[in-house]
N, C-alpha and C positions, 0 to 999 in steps of 0.2 A: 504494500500500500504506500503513494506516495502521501509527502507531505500536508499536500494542497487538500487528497482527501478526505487524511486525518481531520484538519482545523475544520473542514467543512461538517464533518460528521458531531463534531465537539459544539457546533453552533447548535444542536439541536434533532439532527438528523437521526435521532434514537431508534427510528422502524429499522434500522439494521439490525439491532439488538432483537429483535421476535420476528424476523422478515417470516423466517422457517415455518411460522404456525398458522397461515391461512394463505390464501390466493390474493384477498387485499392487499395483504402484507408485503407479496410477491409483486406486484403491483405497484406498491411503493419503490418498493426497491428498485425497480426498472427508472422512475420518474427520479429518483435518488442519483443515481447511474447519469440518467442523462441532465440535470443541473450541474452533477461536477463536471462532467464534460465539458458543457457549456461555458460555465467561471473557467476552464482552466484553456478554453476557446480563447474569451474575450482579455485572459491574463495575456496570452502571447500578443495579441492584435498590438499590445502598448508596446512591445519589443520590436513589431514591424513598420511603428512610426517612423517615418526617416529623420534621420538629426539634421537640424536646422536650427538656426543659435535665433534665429528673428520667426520662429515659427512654433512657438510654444500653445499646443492644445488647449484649448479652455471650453468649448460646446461645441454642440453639431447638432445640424437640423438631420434627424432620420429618415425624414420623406424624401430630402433633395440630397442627403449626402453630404452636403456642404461643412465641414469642420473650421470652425471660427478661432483663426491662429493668431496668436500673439505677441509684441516683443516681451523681451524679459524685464521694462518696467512695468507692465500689469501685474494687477496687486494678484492674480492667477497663477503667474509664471513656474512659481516654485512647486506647485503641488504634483507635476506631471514627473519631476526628479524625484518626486518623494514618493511617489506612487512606486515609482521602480523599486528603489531603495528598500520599501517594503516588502514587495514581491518577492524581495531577495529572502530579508529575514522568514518569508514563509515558505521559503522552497529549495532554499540552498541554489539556486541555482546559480550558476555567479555571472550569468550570461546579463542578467538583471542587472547583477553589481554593474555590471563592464557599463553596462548603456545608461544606468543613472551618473556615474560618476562622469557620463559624458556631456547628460543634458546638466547639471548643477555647475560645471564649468561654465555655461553659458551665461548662470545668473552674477556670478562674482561681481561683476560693473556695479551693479548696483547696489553694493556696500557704497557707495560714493552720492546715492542718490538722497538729498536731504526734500525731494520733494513730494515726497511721498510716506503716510504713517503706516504702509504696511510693511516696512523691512522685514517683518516677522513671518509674516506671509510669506514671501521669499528667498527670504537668507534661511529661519529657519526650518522652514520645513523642506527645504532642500540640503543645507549646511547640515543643518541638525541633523536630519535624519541620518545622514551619511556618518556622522559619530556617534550614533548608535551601533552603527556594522563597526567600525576601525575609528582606532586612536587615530589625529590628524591633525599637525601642527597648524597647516596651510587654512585648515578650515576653519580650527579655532582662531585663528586671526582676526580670519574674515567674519566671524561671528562677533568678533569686540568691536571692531572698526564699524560696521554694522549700528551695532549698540552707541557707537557712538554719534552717529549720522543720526540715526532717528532720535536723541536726547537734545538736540539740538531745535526739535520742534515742540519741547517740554517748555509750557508758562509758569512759571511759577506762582505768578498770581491767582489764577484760574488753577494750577496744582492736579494741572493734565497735560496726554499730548495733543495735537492739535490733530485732526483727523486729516479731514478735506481744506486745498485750500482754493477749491470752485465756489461758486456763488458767494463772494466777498462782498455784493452789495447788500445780500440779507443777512450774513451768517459771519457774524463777526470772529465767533471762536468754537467753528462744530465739534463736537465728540461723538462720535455714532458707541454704539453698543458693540461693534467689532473690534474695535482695539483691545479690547481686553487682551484677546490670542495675541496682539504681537507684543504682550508682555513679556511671554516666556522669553523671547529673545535676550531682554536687559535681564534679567533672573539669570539664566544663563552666562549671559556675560559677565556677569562678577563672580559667577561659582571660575572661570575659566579665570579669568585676570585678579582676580582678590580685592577689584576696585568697588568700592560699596555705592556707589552714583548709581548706576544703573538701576541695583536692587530699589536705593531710595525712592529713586524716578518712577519707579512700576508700581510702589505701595501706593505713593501719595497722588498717582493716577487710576488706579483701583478703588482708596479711600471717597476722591470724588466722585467715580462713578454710580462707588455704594451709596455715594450721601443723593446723589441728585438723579440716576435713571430710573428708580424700580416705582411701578406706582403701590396702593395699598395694598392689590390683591398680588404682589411680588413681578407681575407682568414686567416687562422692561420699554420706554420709550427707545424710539429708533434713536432719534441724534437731540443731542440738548446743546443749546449754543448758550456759550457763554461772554460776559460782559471781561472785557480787559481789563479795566479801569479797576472796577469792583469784585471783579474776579464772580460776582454771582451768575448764577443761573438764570438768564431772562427770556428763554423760549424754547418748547419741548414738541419737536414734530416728529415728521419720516420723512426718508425718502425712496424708501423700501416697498412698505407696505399699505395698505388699504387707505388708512386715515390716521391722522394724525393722534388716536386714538386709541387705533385697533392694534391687537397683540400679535406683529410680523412673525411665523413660526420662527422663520431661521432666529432673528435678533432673539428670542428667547433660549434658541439654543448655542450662541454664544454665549449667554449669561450663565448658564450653567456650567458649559464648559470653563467660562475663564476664571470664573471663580471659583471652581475647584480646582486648576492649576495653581492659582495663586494662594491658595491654599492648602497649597503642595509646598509651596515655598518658602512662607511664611506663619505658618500653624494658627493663624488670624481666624479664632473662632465666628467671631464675624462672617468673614469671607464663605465659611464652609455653613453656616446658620444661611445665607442667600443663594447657594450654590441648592439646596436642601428645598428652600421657599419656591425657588424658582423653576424647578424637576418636579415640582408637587401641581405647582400649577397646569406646567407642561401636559404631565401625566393624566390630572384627572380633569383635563378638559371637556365639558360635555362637547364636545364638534370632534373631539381628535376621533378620529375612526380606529375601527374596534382591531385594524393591523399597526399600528402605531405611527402608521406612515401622516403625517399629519400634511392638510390642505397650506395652503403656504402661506396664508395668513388665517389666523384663527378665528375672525371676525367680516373673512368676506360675506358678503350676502346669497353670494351665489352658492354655499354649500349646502348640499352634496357636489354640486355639480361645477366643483371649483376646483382647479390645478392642483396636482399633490406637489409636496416638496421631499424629495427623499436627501438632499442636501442634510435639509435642517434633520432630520432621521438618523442620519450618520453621525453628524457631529453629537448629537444628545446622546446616541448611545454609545461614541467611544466616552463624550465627557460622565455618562452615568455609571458605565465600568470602573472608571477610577475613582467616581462619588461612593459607590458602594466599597471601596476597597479603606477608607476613609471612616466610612458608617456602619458599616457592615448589615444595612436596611437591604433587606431581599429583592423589596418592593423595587429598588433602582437595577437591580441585575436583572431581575425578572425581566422588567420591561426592554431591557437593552437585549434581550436576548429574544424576546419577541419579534424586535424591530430586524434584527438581524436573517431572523427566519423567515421574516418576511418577505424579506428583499434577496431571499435564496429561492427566487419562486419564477418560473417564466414572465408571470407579470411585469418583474421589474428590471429583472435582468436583458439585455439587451440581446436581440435574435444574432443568431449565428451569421444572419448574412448581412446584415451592418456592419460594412467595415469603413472601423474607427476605431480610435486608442481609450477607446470608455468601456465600463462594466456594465453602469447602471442607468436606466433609461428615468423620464418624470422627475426631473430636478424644475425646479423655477427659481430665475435668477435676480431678475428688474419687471418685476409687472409693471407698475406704473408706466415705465416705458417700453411693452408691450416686447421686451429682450427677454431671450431664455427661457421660453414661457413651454413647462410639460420637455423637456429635453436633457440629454445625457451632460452633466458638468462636472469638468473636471472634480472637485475638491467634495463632492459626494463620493465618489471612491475612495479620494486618499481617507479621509474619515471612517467607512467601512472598512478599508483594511487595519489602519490603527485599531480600530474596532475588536476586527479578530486578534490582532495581538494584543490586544490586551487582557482580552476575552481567557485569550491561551494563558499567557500569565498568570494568571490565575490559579 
């Protein structure tokens, strides 16, 4: 049995265990047979993308074929290096290693880019992940210099980073609910360099987001702009989701995520009390459907019959695998392991004759601007594979 079978089987695929005692069972088994197939189908498709340093994967339309490539400043870049990277860790293969280690070369430039607050995005989940496989001088470099570049877009008055710096004539100082994930970068960087700026930088951008995103019911607003002068909070909208109101899936599934990183980091009961509120929400949504694959914002009106988002699905359950590891509450494994089973199912998984470097199909990206609406995006896989490992981990 290889690898790839094993982790699949570990997700849930237990009818192996009594295949033997009925003709259903027999049955499963077959439909078991042909999903590993399938995942270990759509695993290679990512190895037969061609390298091109300005042509980085990020979605594709499945009707027309069309895969929407990008250079390696989109805040996308790094997830298709980290995708590999991963592959490796679940298969030994090293064929994987060879081709991540080729596309993360590509992103190094933009350790230099101060114009953008996803360094994290891309340095580490490409950087990073690559020193999860091997110790590496060169990356850990490139990981501080990184950290350094993005601490430069740290107010100190305001006691965040700056997110976006588009629409300057409304949005004097945005924070979106994403930055949280390119914490781990500065977290990182001082575990690598022993310089404690970074760490500082990442608290006292987490601290404001705790004091000013989440509403009562722990929901999280998409972006809150803040006043320079006064450093307060003077406006709470989206630019994600439904209304400036409604709870975006994905933005609540970074808030669980980053705050149980950051609370990895920092042992900030706090942090891991929001990380808990926030997965509680998620979880007992009445609208979240009964596969855990949630509609991509939780308050469109069109549900049922509104876009799933299997993005937000992946990040919640790699970030609930490690919340339960943390709490050791069932309730958040349970569910990650649902989401996982789920998304091991023809439905979601992407047909054998789609060729593209994707797994997972019904991701939504930008509704409002009617972008990546029901389609395969990158950085839902890398989440699902983290997912399995950590799952394995276990």
């Amino acid at each position: 049995m290889n690898k790839i079978s094993y982790y699949i089987i570990m997700l849930g695929f237990t009818v192996l265990l009594i295949a033997c005692k009925s003709k259903g069972n027999s049955e499963n088994l077959t439909s078991q047979n042909t999903i590993e197939n399938l995942l270990e189908l759509r695993y290679k498709m990512l190895l037969d993308y061609p390298l091109d340093s300005t042509a980085f994967p990020r979605n594709m339309n499945v009707i027309t074929g069309e895969i929407k490539k990008v250079p390696s400043k989109d805040w996308t870049s790094g997830f298709f290096a980290g995708n590999l990277w991963q592959l490796y860790q679940l298969t030994d293969d090293v064929t994987y290693k060879n081709k991540a280690k080729k596309w993360t070369a590509f992103i190094e430039k933009e350790k230099f880019n101060n114009r953008t607050h996803d360094m994290g995005f891309k340095i580490f989940c490409s950087f990073g992940k690559g020193l999860e496989v091997e110790e590496n001088e060169t990356y850990k470099n490139i990981i501080v210099k990184s950290a350094q570049t993005l601490s430069t877009r740290f107010n100190e008055k305001v006691g965040a980073i700056r997110s976006w710096d588009f629409n300057k004539d409304i949005w004097e100082f945005p924070v979106i609910i994403d930055n949280m994930l390119n914490l781990e970068l500065l977290f990182e960087a001082t575990k690598i360099s022993g310089d404690s700026t970074y760490h500082n930088i990442a608290v006292k951008h987490t601290n404001t987001t705790l004091k000013n995103h989440f509403r009562p019911d722990n929901s999280t607003w998409h972006v809150v702009v803040y006043d320079t002068i006064t450093g307060l909070a003077k406006d709470k909208v989206t630019h994600q989701g439904f209304n400036d109101e409604s709870a975006w899936a994905r933005g609540q599934s970074w808030a669980i995520y980053g705050y149980t990183m950051s609370y990895r980091y920092t042992k900030d009961a706090a942090y891991l009390k929001q990380a808990e509120a926030t997965a509680n929400f998620f979880i007992n949504h009445k609208n979240l459907p009964e596969d855990g694959i949630p509609y991509w914002d939780f308050n469109d009106p069109n549900i049922p019959n509104a876009a799933r988002d299997v993005s937000a699905a992946t990040v919640t359950a790699s970030g609930l695998i490690e919340l339960y590891g943390f709490t050791k509450n069932e309730v958040y494994l349970n569910f990650a392991s649902k989401v996982l089973k789920s998304l091991n199912t023809e439905k979601y998984i992407l047909n054998e004759n789609v060729d593209g470097p994707f797994i997972f199909d019904h991701s939504t990206g930008i509704w409002p601007k009617n972008e990546e609406i029901d389609e395969p995006i990158v950085y839902a896989d890398y989440y699902y594979l983290e997912a399995v490992l950590r799952k394995k981990a276990l």
